[in-house]
N, C-alpha and C positions, 0 to 999 in steps of 0.2 A: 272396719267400719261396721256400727251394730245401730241400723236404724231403731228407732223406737216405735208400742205401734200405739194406732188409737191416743193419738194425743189431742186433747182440747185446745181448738184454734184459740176459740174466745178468750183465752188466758193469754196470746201472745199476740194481742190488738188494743190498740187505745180504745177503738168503741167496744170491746169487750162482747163481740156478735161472732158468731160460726162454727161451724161444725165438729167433728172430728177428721183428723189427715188419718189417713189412712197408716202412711210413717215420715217419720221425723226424724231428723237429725241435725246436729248444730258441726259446725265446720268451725275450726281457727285458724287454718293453715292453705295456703294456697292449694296445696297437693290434696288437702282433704277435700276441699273443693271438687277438683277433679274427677275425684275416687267418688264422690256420693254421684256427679253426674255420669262416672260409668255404669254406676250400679243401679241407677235408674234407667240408665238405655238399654242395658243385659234386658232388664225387667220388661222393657217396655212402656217404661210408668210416663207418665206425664210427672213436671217438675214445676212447682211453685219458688221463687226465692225472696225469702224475708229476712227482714233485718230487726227495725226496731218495733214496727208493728203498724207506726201512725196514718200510714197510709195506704193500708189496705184493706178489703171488705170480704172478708169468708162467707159463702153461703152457708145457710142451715144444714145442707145436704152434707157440709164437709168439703173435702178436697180427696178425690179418690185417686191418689198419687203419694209424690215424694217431696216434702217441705224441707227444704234448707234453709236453716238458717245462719246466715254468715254474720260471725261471733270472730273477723279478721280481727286483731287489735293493733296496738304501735302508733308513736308519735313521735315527730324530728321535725326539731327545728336547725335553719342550718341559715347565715346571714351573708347576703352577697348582692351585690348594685345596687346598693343601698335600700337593702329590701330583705326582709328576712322570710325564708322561704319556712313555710308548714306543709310539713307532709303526713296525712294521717292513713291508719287502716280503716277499710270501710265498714268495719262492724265499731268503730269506736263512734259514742253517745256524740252527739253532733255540738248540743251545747257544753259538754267538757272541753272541746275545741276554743269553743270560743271564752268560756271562764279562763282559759290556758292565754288565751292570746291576749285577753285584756293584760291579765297579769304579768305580762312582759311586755306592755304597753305597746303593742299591735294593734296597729289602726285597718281598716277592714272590712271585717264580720260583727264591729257589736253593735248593731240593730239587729240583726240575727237573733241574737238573745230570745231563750226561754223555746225556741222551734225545735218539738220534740222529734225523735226519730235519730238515725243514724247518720255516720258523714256518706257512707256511699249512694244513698237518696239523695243529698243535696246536687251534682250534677243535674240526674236525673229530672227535677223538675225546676230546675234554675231556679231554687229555694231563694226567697225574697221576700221582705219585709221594710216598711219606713223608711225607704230610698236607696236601699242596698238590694243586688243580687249575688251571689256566690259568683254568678259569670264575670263580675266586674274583679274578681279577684283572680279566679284557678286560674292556673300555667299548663297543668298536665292533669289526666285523665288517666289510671291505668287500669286496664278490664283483661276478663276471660272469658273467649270467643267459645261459646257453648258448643259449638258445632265444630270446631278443630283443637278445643282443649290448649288451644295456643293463648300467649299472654301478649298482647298488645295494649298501644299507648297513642291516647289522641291529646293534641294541643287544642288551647282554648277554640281556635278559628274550628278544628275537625267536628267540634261537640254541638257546633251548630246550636249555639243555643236562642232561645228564644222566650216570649215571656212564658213561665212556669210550662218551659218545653226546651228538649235537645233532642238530638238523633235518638238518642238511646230511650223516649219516652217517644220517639216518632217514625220514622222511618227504620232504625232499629230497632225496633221494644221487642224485647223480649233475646235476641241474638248476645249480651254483654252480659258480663255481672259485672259492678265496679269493685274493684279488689283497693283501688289506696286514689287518694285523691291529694293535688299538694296548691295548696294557698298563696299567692303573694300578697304580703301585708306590711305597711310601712311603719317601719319603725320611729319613734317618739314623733311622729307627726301630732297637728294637729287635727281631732276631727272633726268635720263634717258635717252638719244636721243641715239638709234640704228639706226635710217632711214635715209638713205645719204640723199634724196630731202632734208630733213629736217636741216641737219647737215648744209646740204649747204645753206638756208636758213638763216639757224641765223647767217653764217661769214658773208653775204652779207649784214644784217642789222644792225648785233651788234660786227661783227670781233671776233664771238666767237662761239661754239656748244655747250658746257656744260653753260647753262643759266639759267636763273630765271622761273619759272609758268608761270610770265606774259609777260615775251618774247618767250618763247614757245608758247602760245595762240597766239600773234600775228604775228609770222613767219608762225604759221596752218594758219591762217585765210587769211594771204597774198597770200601763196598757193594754199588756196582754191577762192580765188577770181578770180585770174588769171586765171582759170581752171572755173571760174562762176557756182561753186559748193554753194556758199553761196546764200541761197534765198536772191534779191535784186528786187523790183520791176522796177528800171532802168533799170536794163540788163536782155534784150530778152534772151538770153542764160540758165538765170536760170530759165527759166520756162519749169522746167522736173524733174524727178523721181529720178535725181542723175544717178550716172549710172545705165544704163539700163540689162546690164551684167553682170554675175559675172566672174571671171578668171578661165578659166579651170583646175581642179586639175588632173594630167594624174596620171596615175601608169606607173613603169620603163620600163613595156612592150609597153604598147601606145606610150610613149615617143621613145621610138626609133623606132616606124614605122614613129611615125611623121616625124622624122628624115632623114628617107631612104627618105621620101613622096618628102620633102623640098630640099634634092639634088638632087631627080633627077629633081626636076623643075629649081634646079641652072644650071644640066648640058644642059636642053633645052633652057635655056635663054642665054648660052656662044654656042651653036650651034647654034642659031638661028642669032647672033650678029656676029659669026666668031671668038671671040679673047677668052681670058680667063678672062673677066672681072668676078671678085666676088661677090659673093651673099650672101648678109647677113646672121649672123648666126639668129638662134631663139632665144632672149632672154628666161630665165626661170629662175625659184629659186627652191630651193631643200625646202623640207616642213619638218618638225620634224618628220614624219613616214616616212620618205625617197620616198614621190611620187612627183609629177613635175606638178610647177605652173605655168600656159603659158599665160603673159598679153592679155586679150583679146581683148587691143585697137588696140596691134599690129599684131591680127589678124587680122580682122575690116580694119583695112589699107591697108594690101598686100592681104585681097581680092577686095582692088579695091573702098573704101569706105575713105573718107577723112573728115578732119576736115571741114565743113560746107557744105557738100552734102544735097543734096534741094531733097524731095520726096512728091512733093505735096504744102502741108501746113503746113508739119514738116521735121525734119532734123537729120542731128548730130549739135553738138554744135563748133561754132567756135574754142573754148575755147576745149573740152575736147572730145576724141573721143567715150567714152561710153557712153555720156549724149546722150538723144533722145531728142530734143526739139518741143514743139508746137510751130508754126510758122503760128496761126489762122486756124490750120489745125483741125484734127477732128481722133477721134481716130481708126475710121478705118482704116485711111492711116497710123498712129502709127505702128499700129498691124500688116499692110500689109508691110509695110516697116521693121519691126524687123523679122519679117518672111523669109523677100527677105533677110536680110544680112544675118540671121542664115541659110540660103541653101545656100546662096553664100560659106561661110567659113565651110559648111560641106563637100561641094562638091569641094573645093581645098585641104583642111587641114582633113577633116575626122574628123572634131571634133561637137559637138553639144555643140553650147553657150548656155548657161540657164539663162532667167530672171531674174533681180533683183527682179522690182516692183512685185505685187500680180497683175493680173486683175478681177475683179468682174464677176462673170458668169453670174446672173438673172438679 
């Protein structure tokens, strides 16, 4: 194994921010895996592990350690209980996954569609988009336990998943790497569309909602374009992490202070104004455990934050308000800037936004 040295982070990220690693190296084999984390422990290095890039923040400083990038590949399909199983490597492109699945009409993962990054990220943050989670598909989980080099394997229930959360992004973060992830997805079903954006989407292209895999891909993708969620090297916009935040999940308690919080700023805004003009309500969605999902764009917004606010050298995105974009800026001001708005909206709304992306600490 010949790490590499001084390699440029910023080249191996969607927001295109961070340092130099110290060394580098790309893995494709389980055993190389292993061999880079012995060679980093001899060292005594600290260890980063990347994949596709889209979700992680380098600082300017670098990374004074050992970058792995896991570059696993391999894809199997294999059909059994009426159910054809996908079983992928975790360095394989996450929407080649799903292009594959459509095209053997696997029903599933295509609202999925267009989410950059690799499949062993998707456990990880219970990747989810337009009524689908990854959790509503995976079977098995298979990782290697950094700390005994051993290869173990969690089922759906082990992964603990949760919304844009599992063990391995919570109580384990940092202890697994995922090595091969495997899907169940139904074959020649019909699918699905519960998501109005989405609903609304297909009458506007095809005058219909109940549609085909491969009009479903491209009603997501048109969606996500508009919003410049699709990595594109044309448009400045897509250069960032995807969203930046994840949406607040309250309990019914929280939820109704929020509540009292937000009228009495309506009644300060109809006193300050003289009339009774109205004040929006909160949007929210009710969750299956019965707690309250609170969009965090339209947080973001009414404290004062808009679609293309300039902070430096980065921003929000034109296109979508929870995207952070680089704007040849530098990831300090990122980090200073996701700071300023999450005190901004603790200190109106009482609430604490939480990170999507990971950021590197050494």
């Amino acid at each position: 194994m010949k790490p590499k040295k001084n390699i440029k982070l910023a080249d191996l990220t969607t927001i295109k921010l961070g340092g130099i690693a110290e060394e580098f190296v790309a893995v494709e084999t389980v055993d190389e895996l292993k061999k880079a984390l012995q060679y980093a422990g001899k060292k005594n290095m600290p260890v980063w592990i990347l994949s596709g890039g889209s979700n992680t923040v380098f600082k300017d400083e670098g990374f004074g350690g050992l970058v792995i990038k896991v570059d696993l590949k391999g894809v199997k399909f294999k059909a059994g209980d009426g159910y054809t199983f996908v079983t992928a490597a975790s360095g394989e492109i996450w929407d080649d996954i799903v292009k594959k699945a459509i095209a053997k009409n696997l029903v599933g993962i295509e609202a999925l569609s267009g989410i950059p990054g690799s499949v062993g990220a998707t456990p990880v943050q219970n990747v989810g988009a337009y009524g689908q989670e990854v959790s509503d598909t995976i079977t098995c989980v298979r990782a290697l336990d950094r700390k005994t080099l051993s290869e173990v394997s969690f089922t759906n229930a082990e992964c603990e998943f949760g919304y844009r959360a599992s063990r391995f992004k919570g109580r384990d973060s940092g202890r697994y790497i995922i090595t091969e992830v495997t899907y169940r997805l139904f074959k020649d079903a019909i699918p699905g569309v519960n998501y109005l954006q989405l609903k609304a989407k297909l009458e506007e292209l095809y005058d219909i909602t109940d549609s085909s895999l491969k009009h479903i891909r491209k009603a997501v993708l048109a969606l996500r374009k508009a919003k410049s969620m699709v990595i594109d090297p044309r448009d400045a916009n897509s250069r960032s992490c995807g969203s930046f935040f994840t949406n607040p999940v309250l309990s019914q308690k929280e939820f109704a202070k929020l509540l009292v919080r937000w009228q009495g700023h309506a009644r300060a805004v109809r006193g300050k104004i003289g009339g009774r003009k109205s004040v929006e309500e909160i949007p929210f969605f009710e969750t299956g455990d019965h707690r309250i999902k609170i969009p965090a764009a339209w947080l973001i917004e009414h404290a004062g934050f808009q679609k293309g606010h300039r902070h430096g050298g980065v921003g929000i995105s034109e296109n979508h308000t929870l995207a952070l974009v680089n704007r040849s800026g530098t990831t300090g001001e990122l980090l200073e800037f996701a700071d300023t708005i999450r005190a901004t909206v603790r200190q109106k709304f009482g609430i604490s936004l939480a990170l999507e992306p990971m950021v590197a600490e050494y």
